[in-house]
GUMIZA-360739 format. One record per residue: x, y, z of N, C-alpha, C in turn; residue in one letter. Coordinates in steps of 0.1 Angstrom, whole numbers, plus 2048, in hexadecimal, padded with zeros to 3 digits. Example, Ala and Ser with C-alpha at 12.3 -4.5 7.8 and 13.67 -1.06 7.14 Angstrom:
! residues 2
884:7C7:84E:87B:7D3:84E:884:7DF:84E:a
880:7EA:847:889:7F5:847:881:800:84F:s
This chain:
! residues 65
587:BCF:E54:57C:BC7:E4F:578:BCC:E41:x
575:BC2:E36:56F:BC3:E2C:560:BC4:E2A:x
55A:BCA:E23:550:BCD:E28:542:BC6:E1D:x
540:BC3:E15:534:BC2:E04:52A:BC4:E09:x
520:BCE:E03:512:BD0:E08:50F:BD1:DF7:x
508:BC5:DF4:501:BC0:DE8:4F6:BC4:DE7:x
4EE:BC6:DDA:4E4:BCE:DD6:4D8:BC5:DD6:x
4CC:BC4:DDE:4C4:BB7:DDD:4C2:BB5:DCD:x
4C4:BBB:DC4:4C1:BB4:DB4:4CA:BAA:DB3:x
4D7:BA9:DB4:4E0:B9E:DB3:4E5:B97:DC2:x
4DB:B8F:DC3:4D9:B82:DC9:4E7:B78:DC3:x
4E7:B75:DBA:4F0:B72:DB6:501:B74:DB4:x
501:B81:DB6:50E:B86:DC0:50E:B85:DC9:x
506:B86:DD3:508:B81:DE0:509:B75:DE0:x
507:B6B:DDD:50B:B5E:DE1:519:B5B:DDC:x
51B:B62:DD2:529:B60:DCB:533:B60:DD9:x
534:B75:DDA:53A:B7A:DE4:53A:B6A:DF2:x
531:B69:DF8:52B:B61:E04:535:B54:E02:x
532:B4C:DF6:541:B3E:DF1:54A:B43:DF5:x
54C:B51:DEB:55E:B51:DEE:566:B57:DF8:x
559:B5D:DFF:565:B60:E0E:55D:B5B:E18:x
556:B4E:E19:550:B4A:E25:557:B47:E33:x
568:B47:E2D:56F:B40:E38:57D:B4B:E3D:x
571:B54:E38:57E:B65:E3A:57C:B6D:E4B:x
580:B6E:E52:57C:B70:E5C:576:B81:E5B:x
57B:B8A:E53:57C:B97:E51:576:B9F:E49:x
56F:B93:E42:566:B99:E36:558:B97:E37:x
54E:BA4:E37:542:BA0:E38:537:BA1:E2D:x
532:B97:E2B:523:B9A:E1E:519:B9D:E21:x
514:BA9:E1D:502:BA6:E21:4FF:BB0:E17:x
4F4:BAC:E17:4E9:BB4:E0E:4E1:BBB:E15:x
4DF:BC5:E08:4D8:BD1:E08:4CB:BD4:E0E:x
4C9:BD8:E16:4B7:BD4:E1F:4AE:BE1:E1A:x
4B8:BF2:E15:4B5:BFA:E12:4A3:BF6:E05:x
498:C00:E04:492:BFE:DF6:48F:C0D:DF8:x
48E:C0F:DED:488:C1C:DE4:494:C28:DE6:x
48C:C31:DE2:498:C3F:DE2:498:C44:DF2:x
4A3:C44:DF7:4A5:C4B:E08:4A4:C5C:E07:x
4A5:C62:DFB:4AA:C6C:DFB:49A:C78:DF7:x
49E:C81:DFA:489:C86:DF6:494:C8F:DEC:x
48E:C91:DDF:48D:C9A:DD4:491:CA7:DD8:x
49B:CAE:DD6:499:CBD:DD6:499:CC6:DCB:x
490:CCE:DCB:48F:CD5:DC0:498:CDA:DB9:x
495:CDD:DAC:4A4:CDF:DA1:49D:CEA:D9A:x
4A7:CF4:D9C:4A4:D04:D97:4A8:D03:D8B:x
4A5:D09:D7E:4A9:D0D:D71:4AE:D15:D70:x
4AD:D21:D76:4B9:D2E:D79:4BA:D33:D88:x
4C1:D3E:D8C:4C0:D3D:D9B:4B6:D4D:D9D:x
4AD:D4D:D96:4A0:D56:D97:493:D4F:DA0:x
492:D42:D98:48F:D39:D95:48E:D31:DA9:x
49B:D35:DB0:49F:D33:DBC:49A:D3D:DCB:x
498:D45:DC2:492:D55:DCB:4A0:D5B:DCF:x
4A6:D5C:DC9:4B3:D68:DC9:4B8:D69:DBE:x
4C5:D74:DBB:4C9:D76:DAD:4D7:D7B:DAD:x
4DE:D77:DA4:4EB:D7C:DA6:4F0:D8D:DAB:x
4E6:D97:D9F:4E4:DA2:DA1:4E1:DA4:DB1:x
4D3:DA3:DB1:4D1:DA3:DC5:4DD:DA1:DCC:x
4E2:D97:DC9:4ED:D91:DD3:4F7:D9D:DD4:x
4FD:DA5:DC6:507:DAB:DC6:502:DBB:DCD:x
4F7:DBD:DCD:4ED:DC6:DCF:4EE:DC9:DDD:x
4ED:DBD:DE2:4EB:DBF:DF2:4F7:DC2:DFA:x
501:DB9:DF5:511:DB9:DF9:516:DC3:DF9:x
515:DCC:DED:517:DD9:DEC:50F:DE4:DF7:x
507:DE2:DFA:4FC:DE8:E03:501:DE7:E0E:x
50B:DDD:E16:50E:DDC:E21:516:DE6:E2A:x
């Protein structure tokens, strides 16, 4: 199966898509139902201090084992 999931801004590709394979048994069109961002923000470190660990630390502890 073919699949098009169109962006609700272009309405007008959907209809396109929809003409040209209306009589395709395998191919399917539909649009996008998703809105806004799905995803939540994660924070973005400038260094990895910044993270609450450190490279040093890291090599610090390893060695400690």
């Amino acid at each position: 199966m073919l699949l098009f999931v169109v962006a609700r801004s272009r309405l007008d590709r959907y209809e396109e898509l929809r003409r040209q394979f209306h009589d395709w048994r395998d191919v399917r069109i539909v649009l996008d139902r998703r809105e806004g961002e799905r995803r939540t923000p994660q924070p973005i470190f400038a260094d990895s201090t910044d993270a609450g660990w450190s490279a040093a630390g890291l090599i610090l502890g390893l060695t400690r084992s």
